[in-house]
C-alpha angles and dihedrals in degrees: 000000000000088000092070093062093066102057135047118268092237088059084076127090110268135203121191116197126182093284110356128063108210121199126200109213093176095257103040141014118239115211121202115190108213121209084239122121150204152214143169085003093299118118096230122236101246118025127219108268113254099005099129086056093045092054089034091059100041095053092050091056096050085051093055095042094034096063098202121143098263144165094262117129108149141349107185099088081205087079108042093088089230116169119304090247100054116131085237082184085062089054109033109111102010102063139083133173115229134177125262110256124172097250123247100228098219121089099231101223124191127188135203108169125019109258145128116009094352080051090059100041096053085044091067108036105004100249132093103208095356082303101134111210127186129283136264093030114152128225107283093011116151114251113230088242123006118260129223109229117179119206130191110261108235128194099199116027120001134340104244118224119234139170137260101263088065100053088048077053095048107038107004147270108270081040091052100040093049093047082058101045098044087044095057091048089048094054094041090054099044096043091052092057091043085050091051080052089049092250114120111211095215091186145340141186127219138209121215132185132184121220127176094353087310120130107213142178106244140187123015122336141215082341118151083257104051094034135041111235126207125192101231093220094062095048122136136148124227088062146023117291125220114273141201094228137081093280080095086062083046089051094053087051099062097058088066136080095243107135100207095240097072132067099286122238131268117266118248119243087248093053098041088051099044089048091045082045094050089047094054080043100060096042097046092053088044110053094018091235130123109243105257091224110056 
C-alpha cells in the first residue's frame, strides 16, 4: 500500500453507488458509507446525519462476533496509509478497508418472517421464490424455518428476486448450494443474538466474493439497511411492524404526493432526526455500546 501514499486520493478510481463511494487503490478497495439514502430506487435530497458511521460500525461488530471468514482488513482510517492530503476527519468512522474479491452476482437473501415483496408474492400465488409456503399465513408472520431467497443484483432500479434454478444457472451449482447454505448459517446465528437483545431480524440479505479460490462474506452485514429490524416488543401479524430501518423514511413517502418518476421531495428535519434516532437506536441495543458520534 505504500503507493497510495504518493499520490491524492482523488487521483483513484472511484464508484458511487446510491449510498457508498468505493475506491480501487490497486490492492485493496476503500468503501466510504455516505450519509446519503435511498428509496424507491431514488437517492433522496438530503441523507440521514452519521449513517455511514453507523452502518459502518455495526458491520464492523457483526464481523468481529460472527467469526466468518470477511473482507474486512482495517477500520481506523489512521492506519490505512491513505495520501498525505486526505481530509482523515471525512473518513474517520465510515470507512473500512476490504480486500479485493472477484464479486458473486446474486443478493443472498434470507428470510425469516413473510413480509414485503416476499409478502405480495405469496399473496398472489402462495410461494416466495417459487418457495410455496403454506396457506393462511398472515403479513410478518414467522415462517416455521428461514428461507433462502436469492435476488439479481442491479446496479440501477430493484434487485429482482429469482429462484433458486436460476442461480444454479447463473453461478453453479457447489457455489450455489454452499452460499445457501452459509447464508442461512449466517442469518440463524445473527437473528438468535438480536432476539436475545429483543430486535427481530425479519430478513437480510448478504454479499459474497471469492479471492484466491476463497469464498468470503463482503460489504456491509445484518446492517438497518441490508436487513429489516422489529422491536420485538412491537411485534404483531396481520401488518408491518415498526422497524428500526429506513422503511420509516418509505412510510413518510407515501403520505405525500410524490409520484415515484420525478426528483422526490426533501425530508423534513422531524423525519431526518427521528430516522438518524432509530439508526443509533438499533445499533446501541444491539451491540450495548453508546454511538461514538452523538
Amino acid at each position: 500500500m505504500s503507493a497510495v501514499l504518493t499520490t491524492s486520493l482523488s487521483d483513484f478510481p472511484v464508484r458511487r453507488g446510491k449510498v457508498r463511494d468505493i475506491y480501487d487503490l490497486g490492492e485493496a478497495l476503500l468503501l466510504v458509507s455516505t450519509d446519503r439514502i435511498s428509496a424507491f430506487d431514488w437517492v433522496l435530497p438530503n441523507g440521514i446525519p452519521d449513517k455511514g458511521r453507523v452502518l459502518t460500525a455495526l458491520s464492523e461488530f457483526w464481523f468481529e462476533r460472527l467469526d466468518v471468514p470477511n473482507h474486512l482488513l482495517q477500520s481506523d482510517v489512521e492506519k490505512m496509509e491513505l495520501p498525505a492530503d486526505t481530509d482523515l476527519d471525512q473518513l474517520r468512522g465510515r470507512t473500512m478497508l476490504v480486500r479485493k474479491t472477484e464479486v458473486v452476482p446474486i443478493e443472498c437473501v434470507v428470510r425469516g418472517y413473510i413480509v414485503g415483496s416476499g409478502w405480495k408474492e405469496y399473496q398472489k400465488q402462495g410461494t416466495v421464490c417459487g418457495l410455496p409456503l403454506p396457506s393462511g399465513l398472515e403479513q410478518a408472520a414467522k415462517l416455521a424455518e428461514p428461507i433462502f431467497t436469492p435476488a439479481t443484483k442491479a446496479e440501477t432500479g430493484h434487485d429482482e428476486n429469482i429462484s433458486f434454478e436460476q442461480m444454479v444457472d447463473a453461478v453453479g451449482q457447489e457455489l450455489s448450494e454452499e452460499l445457501r447454505r452459509r447464508s442461512l448459517d449466517i442469518y440463524k446465528t445473527g437473528a438468535e443474538y438480536a432476539a436475545s437483545k429483543g430486535i427481530i431480524i425479519a430478513d437480510t440479505k448478504f454479499e459474497f466474493g471469492q479471492v484466491d479460490g476463497e469464498l468470503i462474506l463482503i460489504d456491509e452485514v445484518l446492517t438497518a439497511d441490508s436487513s429489516r429490524f422489529w422491536p420485538a416488543d412491537q411485534y404483531q401479524t396481520g401488518c408491518s411492524p415498526p422497524s428500526y430501518d429506513k422503511q420509516f423514511v418509505r412510510d413518510w413517502l407515501e403520505t405525500t404526493n410524490w409520484d415515484k418518476n420525478t426528483q422526490p421531495p426533501e425530508l423534513p428535519e422531524e423525519i431526518v432526526a427521528r430516522t438518524r434516532d432509530k439508526y443509533i437506536d438499533a445499533y446501541e441495543t444491539l451491540t450495548g455500546r453508546e454511538f461514538a458520534w452523538k
